[in-house]
PDB file of N, H, CA, C and O in Angstrom:
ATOM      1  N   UNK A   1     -25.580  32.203 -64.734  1.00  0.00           N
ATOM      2  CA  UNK A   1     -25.942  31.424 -63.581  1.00  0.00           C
ATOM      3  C   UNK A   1     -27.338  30.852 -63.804  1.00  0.00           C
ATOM      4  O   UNK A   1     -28.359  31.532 -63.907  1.00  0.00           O
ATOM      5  N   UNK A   2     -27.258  29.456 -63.869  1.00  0.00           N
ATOM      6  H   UNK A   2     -26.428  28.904 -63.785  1.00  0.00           H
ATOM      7  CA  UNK A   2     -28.486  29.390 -63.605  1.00  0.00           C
ATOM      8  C   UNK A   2     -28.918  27.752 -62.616  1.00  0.00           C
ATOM      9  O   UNK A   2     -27.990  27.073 -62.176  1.00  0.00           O
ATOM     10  N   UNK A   3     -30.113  27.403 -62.436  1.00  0.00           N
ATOM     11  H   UNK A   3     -30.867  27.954 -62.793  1.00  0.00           H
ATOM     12  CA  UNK A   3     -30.739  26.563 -61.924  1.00  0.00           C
ATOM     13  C   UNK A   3     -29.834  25.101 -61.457  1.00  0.00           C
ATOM     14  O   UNK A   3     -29.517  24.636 -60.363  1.00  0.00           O
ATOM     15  N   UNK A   4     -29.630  24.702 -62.766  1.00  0.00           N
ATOM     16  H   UNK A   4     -29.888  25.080 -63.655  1.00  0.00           H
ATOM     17  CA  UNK A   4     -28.827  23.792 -62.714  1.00  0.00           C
ATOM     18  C   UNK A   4     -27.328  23.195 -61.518  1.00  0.00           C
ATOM     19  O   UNK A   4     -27.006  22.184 -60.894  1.00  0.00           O
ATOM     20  N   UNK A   5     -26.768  24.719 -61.797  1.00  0.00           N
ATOM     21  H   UNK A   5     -27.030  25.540 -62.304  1.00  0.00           H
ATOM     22  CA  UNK A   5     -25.467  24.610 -61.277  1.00  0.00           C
ATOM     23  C   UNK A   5     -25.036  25.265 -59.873  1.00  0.00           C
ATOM     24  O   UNK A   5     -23.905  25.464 -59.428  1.00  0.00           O
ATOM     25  N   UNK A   6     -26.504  25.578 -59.228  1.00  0.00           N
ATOM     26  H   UNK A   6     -27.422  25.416 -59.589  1.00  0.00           H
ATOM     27  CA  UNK A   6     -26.933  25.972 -57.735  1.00  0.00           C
ATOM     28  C   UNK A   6     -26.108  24.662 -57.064  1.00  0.00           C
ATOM     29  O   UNK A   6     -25.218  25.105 -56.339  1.00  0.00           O
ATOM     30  N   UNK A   7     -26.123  23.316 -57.076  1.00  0.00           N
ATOM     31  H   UNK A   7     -26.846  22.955 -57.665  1.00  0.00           H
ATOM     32  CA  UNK A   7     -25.575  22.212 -56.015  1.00  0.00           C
ATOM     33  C   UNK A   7     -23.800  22.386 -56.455  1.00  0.00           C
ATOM     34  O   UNK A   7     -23.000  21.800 -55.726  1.00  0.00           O
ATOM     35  N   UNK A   8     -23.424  22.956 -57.292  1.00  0.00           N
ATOM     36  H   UNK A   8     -24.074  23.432 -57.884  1.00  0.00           H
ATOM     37  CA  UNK A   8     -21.824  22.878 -57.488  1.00  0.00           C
ATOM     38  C   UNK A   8     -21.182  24.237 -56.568  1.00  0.00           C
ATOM     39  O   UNK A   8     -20.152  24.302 -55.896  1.00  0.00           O
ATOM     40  N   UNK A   9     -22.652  25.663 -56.948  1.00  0.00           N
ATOM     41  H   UNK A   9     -23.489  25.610 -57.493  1.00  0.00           H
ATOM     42  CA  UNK A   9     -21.950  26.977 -56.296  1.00  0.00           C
ATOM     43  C   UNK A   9     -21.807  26.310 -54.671  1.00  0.00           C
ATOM     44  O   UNK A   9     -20.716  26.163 -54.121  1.00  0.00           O
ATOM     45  N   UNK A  10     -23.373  25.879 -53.923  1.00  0.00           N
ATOM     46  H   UNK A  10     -24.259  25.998 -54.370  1.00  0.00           H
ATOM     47  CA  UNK A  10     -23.583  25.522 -52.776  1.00  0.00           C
ATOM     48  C   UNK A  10     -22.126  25.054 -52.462  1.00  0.00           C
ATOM     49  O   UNK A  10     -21.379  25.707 -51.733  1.00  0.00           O
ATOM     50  N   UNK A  11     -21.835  24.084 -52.956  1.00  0.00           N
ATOM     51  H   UNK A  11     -22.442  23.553 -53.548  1.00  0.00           H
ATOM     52  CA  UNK A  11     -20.752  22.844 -52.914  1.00  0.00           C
ATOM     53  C   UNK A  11     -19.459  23.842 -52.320  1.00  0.00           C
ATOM     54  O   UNK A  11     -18.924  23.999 -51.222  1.00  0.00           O
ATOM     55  N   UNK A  12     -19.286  24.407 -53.682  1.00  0.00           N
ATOM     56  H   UNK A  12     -19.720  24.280 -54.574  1.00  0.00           H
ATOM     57  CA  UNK A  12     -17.554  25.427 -53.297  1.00  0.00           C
ATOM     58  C   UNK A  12     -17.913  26.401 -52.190  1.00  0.00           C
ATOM     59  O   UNK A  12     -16.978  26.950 -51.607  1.00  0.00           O
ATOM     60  N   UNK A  13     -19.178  26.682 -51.828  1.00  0.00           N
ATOM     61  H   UNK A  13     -19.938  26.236 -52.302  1.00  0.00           H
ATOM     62  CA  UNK A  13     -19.090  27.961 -51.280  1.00  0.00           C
ATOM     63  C   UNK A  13     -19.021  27.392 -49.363  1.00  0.00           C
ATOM     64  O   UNK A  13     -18.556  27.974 -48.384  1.00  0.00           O
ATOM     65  N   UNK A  14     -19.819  25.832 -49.523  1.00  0.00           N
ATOM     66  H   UNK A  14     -20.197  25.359 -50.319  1.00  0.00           H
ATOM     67  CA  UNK A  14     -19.262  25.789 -47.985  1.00  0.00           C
ATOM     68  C   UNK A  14     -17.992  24.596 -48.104  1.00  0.00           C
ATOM     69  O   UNK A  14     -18.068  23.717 -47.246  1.00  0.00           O
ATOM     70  N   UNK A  15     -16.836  24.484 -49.085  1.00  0.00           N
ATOM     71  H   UNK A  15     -16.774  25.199 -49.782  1.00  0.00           H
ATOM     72  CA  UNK A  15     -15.486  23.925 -49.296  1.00  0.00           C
ATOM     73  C   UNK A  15     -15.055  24.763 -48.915  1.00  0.00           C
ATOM     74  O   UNK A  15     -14.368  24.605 -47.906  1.00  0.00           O
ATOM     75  N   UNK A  16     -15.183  26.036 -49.440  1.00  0.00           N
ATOM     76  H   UNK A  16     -15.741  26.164 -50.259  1.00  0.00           H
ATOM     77  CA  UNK A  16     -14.615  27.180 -49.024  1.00  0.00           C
ATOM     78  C   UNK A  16     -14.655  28.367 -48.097  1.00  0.00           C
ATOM     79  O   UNK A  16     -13.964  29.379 -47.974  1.00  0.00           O
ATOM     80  N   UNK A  17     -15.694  27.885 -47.502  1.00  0.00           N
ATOM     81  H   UNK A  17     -16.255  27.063 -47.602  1.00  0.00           H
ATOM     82  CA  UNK A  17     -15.974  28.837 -46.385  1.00  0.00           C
ATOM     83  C   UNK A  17     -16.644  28.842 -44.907  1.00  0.00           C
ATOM     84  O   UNK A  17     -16.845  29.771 -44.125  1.00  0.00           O
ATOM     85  N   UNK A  18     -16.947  27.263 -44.811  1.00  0.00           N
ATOM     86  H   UNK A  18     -16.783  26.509 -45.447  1.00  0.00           H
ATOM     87  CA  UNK A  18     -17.555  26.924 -43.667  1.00  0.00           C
ATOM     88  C   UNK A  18     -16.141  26.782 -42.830  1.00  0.00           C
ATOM     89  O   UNK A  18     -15.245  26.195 -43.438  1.00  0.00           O
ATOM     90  N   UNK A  19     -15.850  27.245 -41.532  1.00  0.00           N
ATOM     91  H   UNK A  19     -16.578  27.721 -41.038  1.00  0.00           H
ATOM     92  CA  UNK A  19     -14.927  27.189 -40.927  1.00  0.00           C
ATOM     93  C   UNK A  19     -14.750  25.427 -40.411  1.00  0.00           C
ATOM     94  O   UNK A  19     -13.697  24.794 -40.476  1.00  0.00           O
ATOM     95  N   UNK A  20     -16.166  24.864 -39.872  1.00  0.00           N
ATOM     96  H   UNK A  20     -17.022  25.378 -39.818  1.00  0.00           H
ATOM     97  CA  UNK A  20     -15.845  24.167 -38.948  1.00  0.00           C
ATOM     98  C   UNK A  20     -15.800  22.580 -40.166  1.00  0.00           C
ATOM     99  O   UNK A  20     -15.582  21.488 -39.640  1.00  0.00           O
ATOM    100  N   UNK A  21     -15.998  22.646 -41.558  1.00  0.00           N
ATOM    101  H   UNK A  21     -16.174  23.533 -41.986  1.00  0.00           H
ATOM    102  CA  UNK A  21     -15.658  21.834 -42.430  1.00  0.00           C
ATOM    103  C   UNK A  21     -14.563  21.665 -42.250  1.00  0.00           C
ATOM    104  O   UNK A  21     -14.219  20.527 -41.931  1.00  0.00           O
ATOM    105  N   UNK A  22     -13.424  22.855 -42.394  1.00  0.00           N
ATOM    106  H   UNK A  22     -13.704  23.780 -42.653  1.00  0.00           H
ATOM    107  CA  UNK A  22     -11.987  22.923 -42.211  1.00  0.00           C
ATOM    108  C   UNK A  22     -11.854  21.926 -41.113  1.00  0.00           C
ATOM    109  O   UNK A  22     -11.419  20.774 -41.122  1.00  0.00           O
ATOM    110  N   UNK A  23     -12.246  22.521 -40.355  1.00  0.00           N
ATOM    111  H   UNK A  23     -12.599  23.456 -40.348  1.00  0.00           H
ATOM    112  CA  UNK A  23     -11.524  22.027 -38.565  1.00  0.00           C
ATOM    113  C   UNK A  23     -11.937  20.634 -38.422  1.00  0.00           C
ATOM    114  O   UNK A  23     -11.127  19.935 -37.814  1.00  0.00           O
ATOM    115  N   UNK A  24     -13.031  20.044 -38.845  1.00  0.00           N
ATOM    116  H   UNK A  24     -13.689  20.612 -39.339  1.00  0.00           H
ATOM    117  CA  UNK A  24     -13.198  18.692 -38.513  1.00  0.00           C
ATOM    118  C   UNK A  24     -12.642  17.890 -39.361  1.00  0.00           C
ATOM    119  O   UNK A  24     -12.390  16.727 -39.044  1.00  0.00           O
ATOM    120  N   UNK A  25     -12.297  18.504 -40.858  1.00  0.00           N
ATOM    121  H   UNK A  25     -12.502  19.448 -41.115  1.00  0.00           H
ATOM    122  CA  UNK A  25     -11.841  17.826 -41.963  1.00  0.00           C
ATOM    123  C   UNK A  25     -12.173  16.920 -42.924  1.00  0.00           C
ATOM    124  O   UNK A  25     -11.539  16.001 -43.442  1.00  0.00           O
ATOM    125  N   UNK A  26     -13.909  17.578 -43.156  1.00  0.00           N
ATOM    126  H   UNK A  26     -14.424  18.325 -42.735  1.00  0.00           H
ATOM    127  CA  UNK A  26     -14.938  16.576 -43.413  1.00  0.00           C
ATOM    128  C   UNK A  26     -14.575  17.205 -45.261  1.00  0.00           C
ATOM    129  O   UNK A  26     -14.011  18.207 -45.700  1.00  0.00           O
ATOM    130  N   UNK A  27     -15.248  15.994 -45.911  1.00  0.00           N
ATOM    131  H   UNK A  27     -15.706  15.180 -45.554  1.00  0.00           H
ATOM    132  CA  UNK A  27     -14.730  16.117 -47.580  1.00  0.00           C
ATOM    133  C   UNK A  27     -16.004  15.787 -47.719  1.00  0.00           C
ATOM    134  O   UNK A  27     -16.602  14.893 -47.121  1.00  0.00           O
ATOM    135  N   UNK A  28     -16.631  16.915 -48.949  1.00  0.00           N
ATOM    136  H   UNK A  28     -16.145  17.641 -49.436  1.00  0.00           H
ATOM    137  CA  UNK A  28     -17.791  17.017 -49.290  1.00  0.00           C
ATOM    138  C   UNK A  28     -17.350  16.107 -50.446  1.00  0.00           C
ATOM    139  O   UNK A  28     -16.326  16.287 -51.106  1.00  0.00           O
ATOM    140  N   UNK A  29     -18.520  14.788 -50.677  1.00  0.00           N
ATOM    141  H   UNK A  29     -19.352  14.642 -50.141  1.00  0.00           H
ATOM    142  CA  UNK A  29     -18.403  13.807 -51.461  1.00  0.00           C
ATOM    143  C   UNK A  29     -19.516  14.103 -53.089  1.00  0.00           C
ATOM    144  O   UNK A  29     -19.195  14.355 -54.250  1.00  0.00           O
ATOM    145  N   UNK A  30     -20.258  13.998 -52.717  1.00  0.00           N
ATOM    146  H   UNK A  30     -20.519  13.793 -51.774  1.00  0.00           H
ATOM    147  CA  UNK A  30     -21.360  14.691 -53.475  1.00  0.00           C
ATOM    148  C   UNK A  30     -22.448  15.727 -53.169  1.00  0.00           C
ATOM    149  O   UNK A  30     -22.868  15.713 -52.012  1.00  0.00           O
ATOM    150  N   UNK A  31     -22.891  16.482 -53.882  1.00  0.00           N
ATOM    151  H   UNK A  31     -22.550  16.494 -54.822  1.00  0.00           H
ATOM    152  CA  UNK A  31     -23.991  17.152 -53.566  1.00  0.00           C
ATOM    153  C   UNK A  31     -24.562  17.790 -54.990  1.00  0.00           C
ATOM    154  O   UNK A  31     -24.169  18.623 -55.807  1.00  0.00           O
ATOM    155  N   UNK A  32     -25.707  16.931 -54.822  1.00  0.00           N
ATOM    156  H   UNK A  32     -26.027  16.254 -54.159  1.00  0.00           H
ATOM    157  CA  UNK A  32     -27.037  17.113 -56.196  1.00  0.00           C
ATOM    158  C   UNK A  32     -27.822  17.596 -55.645  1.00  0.00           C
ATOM    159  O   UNK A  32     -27.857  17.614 -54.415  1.00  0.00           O
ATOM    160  N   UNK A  33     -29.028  18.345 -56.701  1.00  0.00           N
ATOM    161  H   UNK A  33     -28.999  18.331 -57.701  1.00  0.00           H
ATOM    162  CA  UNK A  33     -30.569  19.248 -55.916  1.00  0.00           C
ATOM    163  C   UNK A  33     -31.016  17.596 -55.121  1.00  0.00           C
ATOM    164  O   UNK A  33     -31.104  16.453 -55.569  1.00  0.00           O
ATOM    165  N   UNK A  34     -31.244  18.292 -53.576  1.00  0.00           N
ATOM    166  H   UNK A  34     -31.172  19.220 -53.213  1.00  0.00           H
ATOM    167  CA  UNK A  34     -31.884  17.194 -52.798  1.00  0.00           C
ATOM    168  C   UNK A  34     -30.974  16.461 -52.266  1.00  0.00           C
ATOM    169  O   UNK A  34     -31.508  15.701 -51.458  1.00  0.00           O
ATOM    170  N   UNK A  35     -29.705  16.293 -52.329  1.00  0.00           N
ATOM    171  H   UNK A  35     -29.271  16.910 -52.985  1.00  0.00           H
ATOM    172  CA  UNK A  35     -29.018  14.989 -51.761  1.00  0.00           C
ATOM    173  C   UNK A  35     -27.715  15.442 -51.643  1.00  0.00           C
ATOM    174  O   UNK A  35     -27.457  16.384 -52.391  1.00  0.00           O
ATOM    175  N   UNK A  36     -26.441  14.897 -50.635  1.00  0.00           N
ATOM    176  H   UNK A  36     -26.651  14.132 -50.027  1.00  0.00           H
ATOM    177  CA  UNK A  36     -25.108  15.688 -50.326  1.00  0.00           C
ATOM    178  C   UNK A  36     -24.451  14.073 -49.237  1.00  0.00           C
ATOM    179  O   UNK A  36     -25.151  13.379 -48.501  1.00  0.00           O
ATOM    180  N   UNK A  37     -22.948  13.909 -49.519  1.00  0.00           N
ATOM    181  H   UNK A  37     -22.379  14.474 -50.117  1.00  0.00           H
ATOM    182  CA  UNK A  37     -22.384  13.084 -49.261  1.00  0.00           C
ATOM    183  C   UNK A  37     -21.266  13.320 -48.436  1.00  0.00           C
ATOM    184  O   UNK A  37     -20.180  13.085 -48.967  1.00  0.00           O
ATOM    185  N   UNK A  38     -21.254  13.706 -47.326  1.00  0.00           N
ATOM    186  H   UNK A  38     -22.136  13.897 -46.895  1.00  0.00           H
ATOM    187  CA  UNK A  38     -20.176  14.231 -46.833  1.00  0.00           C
ATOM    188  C   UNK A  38     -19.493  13.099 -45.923  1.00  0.00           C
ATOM    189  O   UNK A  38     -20.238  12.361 -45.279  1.00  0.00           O
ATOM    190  N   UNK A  39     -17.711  12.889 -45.828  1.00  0.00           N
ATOM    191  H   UNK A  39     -17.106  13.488 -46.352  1.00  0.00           H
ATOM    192  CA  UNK A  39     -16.928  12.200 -45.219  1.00  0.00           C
ATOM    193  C   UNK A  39     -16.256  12.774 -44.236  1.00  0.00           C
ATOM    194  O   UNK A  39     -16.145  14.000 -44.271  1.00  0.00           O
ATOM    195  N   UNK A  40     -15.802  12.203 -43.404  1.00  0.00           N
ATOM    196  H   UNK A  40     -15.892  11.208 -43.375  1.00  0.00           H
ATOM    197  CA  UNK A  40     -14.317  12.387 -42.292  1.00  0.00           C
ATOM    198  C   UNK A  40     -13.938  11.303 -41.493  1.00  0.00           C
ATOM    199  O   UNK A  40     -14.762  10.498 -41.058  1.00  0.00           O
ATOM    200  N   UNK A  41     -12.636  11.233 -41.258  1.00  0.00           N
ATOM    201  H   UNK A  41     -11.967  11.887 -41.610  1.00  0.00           H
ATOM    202  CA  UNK A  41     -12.003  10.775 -40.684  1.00  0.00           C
ATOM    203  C   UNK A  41     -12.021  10.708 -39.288  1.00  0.00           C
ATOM    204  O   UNK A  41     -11.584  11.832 -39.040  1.00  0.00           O
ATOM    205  N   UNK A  42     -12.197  10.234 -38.303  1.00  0.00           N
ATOM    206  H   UNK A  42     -12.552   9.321 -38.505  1.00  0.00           H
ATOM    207  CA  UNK A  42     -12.798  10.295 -37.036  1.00  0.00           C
ATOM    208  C   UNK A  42     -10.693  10.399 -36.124  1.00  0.00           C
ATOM    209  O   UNK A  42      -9.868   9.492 -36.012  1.00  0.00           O
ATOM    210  N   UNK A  43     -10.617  11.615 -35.778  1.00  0.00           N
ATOM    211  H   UNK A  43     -11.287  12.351 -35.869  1.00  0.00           H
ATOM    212  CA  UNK A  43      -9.729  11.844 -35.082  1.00  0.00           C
ATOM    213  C   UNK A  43      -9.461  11.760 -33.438  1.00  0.00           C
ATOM    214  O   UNK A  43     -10.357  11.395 -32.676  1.00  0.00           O
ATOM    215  N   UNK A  44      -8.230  12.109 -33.006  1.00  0.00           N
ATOM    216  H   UNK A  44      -7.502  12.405 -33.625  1.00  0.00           H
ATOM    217  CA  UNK A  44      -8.524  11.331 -31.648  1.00  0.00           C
ATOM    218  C   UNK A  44      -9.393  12.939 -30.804  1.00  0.00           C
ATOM    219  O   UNK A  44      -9.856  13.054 -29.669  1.00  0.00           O
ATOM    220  N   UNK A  45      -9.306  14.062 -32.077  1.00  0.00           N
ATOM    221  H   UNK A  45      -8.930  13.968 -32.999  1.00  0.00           H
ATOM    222  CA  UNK A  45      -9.774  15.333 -31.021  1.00  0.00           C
ATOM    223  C   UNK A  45     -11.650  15.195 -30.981  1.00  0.00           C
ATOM    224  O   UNK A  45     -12.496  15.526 -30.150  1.00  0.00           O
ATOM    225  N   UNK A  46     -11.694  14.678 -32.042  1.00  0.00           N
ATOM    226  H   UNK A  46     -11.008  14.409 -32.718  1.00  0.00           H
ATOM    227  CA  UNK A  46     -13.241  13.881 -32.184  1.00  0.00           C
ATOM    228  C   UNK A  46     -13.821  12.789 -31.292  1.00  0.00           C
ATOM    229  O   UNK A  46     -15.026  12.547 -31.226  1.00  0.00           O
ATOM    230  N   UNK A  47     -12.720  12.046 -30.503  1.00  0.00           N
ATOM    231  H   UNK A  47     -11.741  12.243 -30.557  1.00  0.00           H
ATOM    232  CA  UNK A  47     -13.493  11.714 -29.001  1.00  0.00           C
ATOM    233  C   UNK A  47     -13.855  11.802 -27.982  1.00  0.00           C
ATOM    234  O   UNK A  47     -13.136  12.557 -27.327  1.00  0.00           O
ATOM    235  N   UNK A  48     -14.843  11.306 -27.324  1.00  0.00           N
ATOM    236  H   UNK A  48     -15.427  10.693 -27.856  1.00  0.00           H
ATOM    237  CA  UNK A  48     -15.348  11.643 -26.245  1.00  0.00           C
ATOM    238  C   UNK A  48     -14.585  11.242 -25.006  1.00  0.00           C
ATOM    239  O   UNK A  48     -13.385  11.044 -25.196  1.00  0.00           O
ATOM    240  N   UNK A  49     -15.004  11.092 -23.860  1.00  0.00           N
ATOM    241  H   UNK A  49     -15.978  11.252 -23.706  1.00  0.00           H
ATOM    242  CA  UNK A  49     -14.402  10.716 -22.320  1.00  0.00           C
ATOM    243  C   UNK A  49     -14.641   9.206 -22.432  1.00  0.00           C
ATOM    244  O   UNK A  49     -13.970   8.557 -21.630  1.00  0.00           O
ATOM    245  N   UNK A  50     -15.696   8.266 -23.497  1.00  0.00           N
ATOM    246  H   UNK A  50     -16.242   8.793 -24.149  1.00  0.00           H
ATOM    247  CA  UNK A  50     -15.313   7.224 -23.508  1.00  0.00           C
ATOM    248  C   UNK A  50     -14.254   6.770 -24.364  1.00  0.00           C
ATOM    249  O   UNK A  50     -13.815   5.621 -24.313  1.00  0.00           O
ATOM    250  N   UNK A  51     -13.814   7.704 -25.194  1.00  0.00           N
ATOM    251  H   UNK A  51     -14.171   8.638 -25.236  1.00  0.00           H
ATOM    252  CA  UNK A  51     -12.865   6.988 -26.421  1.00  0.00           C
ATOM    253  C   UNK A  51     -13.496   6.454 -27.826  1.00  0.00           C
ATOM    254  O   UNK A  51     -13.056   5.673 -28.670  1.00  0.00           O
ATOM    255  N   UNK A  52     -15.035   7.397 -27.701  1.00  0.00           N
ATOM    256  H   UNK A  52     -15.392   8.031 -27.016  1.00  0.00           H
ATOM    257  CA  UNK A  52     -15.905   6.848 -28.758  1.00  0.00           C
ATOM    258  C   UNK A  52     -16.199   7.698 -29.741  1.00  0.00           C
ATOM    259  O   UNK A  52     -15.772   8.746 -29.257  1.00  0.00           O
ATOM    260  N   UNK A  53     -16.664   7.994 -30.863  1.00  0.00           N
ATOM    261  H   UNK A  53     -17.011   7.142 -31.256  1.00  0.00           H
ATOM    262  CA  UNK A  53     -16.906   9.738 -31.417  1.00  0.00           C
ATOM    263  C   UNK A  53     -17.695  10.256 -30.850  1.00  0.00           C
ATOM    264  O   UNK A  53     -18.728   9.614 -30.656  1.00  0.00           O
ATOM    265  N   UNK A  54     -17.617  11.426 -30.401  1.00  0.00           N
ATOM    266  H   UNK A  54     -16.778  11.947 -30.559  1.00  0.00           H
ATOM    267  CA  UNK A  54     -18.349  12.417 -29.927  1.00  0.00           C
ATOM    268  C   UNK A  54     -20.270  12.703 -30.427  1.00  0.00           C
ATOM    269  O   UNK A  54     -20.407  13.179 -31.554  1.00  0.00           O
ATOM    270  N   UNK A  55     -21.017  12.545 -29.977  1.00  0.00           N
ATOM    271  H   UNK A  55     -20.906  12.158 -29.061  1.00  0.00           H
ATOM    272  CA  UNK A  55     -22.204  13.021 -30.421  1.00  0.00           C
ATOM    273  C   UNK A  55     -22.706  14.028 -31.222  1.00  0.00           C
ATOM    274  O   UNK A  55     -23.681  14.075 -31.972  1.00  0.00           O
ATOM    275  N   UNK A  56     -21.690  14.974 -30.862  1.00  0.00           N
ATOM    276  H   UNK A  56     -20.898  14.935 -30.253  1.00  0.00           H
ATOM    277  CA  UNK A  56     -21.453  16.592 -31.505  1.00  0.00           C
ATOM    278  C   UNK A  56     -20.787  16.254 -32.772  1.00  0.00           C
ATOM    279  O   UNK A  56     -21.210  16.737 -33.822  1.00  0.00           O
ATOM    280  N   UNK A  57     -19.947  15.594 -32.755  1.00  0.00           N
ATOM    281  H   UNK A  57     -19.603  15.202 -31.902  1.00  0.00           H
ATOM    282  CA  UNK A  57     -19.313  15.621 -34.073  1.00  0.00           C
ATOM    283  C   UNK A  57     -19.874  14.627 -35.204  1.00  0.00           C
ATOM    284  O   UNK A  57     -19.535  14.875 -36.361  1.00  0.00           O
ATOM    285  N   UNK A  58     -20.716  13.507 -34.959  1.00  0.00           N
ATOM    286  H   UNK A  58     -20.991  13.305 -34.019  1.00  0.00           H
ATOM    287  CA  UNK A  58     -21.771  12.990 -36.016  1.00  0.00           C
ATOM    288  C   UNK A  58     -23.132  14.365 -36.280  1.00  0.00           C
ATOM    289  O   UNK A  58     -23.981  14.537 -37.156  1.00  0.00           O
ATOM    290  N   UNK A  59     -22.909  14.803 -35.549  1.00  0.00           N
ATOM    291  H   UNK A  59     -22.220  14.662 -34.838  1.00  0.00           H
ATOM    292  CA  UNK A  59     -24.036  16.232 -35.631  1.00  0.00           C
ATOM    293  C   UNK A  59     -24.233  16.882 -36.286  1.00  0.00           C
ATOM    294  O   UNK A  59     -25.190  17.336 -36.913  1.00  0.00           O
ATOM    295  N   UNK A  60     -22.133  17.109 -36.064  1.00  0.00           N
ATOM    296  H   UNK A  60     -21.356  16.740 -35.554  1.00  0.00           H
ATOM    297  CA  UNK A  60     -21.534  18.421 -36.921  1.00  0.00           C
ATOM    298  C   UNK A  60     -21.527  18.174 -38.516  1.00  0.00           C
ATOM    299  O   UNK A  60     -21.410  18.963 -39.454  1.00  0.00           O
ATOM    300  N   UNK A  61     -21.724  16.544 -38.452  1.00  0.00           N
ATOM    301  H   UNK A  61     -21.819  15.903 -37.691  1.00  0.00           H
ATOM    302  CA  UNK A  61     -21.382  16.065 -40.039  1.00  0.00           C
ATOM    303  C   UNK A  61     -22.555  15.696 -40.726  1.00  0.00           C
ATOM    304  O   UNK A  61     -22.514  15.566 -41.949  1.00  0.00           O
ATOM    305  N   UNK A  62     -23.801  15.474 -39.970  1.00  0.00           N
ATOM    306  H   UNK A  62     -23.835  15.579 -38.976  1.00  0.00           H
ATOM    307  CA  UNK A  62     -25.176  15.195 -40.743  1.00  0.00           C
ATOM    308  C   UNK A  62     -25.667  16.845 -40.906  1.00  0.00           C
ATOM    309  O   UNK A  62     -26.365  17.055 -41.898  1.00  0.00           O
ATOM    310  N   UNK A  63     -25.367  18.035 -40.023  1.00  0.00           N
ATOM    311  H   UNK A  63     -24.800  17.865 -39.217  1.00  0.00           H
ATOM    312  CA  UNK A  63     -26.201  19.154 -40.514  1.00  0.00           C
ATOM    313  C   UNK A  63     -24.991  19.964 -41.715  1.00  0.00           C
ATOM    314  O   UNK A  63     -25.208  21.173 -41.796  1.00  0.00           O
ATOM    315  N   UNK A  64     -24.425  19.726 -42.142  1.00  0.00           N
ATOM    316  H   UNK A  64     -24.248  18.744 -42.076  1.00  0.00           H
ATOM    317  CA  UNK A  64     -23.433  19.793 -43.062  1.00  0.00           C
ATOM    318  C   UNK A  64     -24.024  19.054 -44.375  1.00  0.00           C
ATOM    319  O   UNK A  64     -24.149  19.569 -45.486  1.00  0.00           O
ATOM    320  N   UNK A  65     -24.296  17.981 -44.071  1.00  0.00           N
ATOM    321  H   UNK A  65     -24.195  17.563 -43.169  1.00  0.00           H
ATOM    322  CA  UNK A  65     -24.879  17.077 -45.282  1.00  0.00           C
ATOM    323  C   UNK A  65     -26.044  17.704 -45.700  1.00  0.00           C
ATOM    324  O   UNK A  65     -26.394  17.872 -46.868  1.00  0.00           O
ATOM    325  N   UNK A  66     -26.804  18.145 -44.388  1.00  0.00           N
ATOM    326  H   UNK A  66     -26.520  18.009 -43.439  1.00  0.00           H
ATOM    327  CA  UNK A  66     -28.216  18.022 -44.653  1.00  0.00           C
ATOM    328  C   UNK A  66     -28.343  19.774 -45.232  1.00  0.00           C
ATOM    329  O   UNK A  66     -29.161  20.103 -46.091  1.00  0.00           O
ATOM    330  N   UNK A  67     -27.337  20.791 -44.549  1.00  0.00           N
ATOM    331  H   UNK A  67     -26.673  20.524 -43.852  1.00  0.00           H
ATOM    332  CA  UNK A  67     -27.363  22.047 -45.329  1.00  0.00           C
ATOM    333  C   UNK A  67     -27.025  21.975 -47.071  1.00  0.00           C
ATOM    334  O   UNK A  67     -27.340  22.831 -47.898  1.00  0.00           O
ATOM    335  N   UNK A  68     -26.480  21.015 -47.258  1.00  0.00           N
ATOM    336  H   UNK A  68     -26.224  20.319 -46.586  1.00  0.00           H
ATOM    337  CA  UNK A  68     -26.136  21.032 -48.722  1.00  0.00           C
ATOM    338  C   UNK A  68     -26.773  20.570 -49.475  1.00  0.00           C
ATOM    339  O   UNK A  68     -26.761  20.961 -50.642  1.00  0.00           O
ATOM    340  N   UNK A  69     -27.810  19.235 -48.898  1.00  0.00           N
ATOM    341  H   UNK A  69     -27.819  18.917 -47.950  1.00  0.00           H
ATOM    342  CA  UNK A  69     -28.832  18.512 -49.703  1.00  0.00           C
ATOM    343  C   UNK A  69     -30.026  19.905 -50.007  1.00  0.00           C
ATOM    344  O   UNK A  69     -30.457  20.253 -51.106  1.00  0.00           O
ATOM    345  N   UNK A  70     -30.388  20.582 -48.487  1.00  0.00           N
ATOM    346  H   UNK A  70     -30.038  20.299 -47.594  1.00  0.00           H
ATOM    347  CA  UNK A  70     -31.844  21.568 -48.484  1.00  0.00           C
ATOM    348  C   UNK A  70     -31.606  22.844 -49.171  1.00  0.00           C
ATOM    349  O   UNK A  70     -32.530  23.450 -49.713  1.00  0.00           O
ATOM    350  N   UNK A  71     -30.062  23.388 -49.163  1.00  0.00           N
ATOM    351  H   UNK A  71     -29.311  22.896 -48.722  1.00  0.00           H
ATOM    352  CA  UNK A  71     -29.843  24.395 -49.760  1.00  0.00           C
ATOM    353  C   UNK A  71     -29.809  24.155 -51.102  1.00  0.00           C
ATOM    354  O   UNK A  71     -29.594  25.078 -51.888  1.00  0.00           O
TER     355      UNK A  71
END
């Protein structure tokens, strides 16, 4: 193990184990030391009372990004 290959363990370990990755169905795109690319599909359980995405769920998907870029 070493230095290098810390952004690939990070990577599998919340593919594989963050629950709410699952549930929102976000696809980790990239993640290098410093930087992380995460996607999803905006579903209809992902809207709000206007019919718009939820606030929570752009939330749920930048501190996801941003745990994978800082970790």
């Amino acid at each position: 193990m070493n230095r290098d290959d810390t952004p690939l363990r990070i990577k599998e370990l919340v593919k594989n184990r963050d629950r709410l990755v699952d549930l929102f169905g976000m696809e980790i795109k990239e993640c290098t030391e410093g930087a992380a690319s995460v996607g999803m599909y905006v579903k209809e359980s992902h809207l709000n009372a206007a019919d718009i995405c939820h606030g929570g769920t752009i939330f749920a998907l930048s501190d996801v990004a941003f745990a994978l870029a800082s970790n």
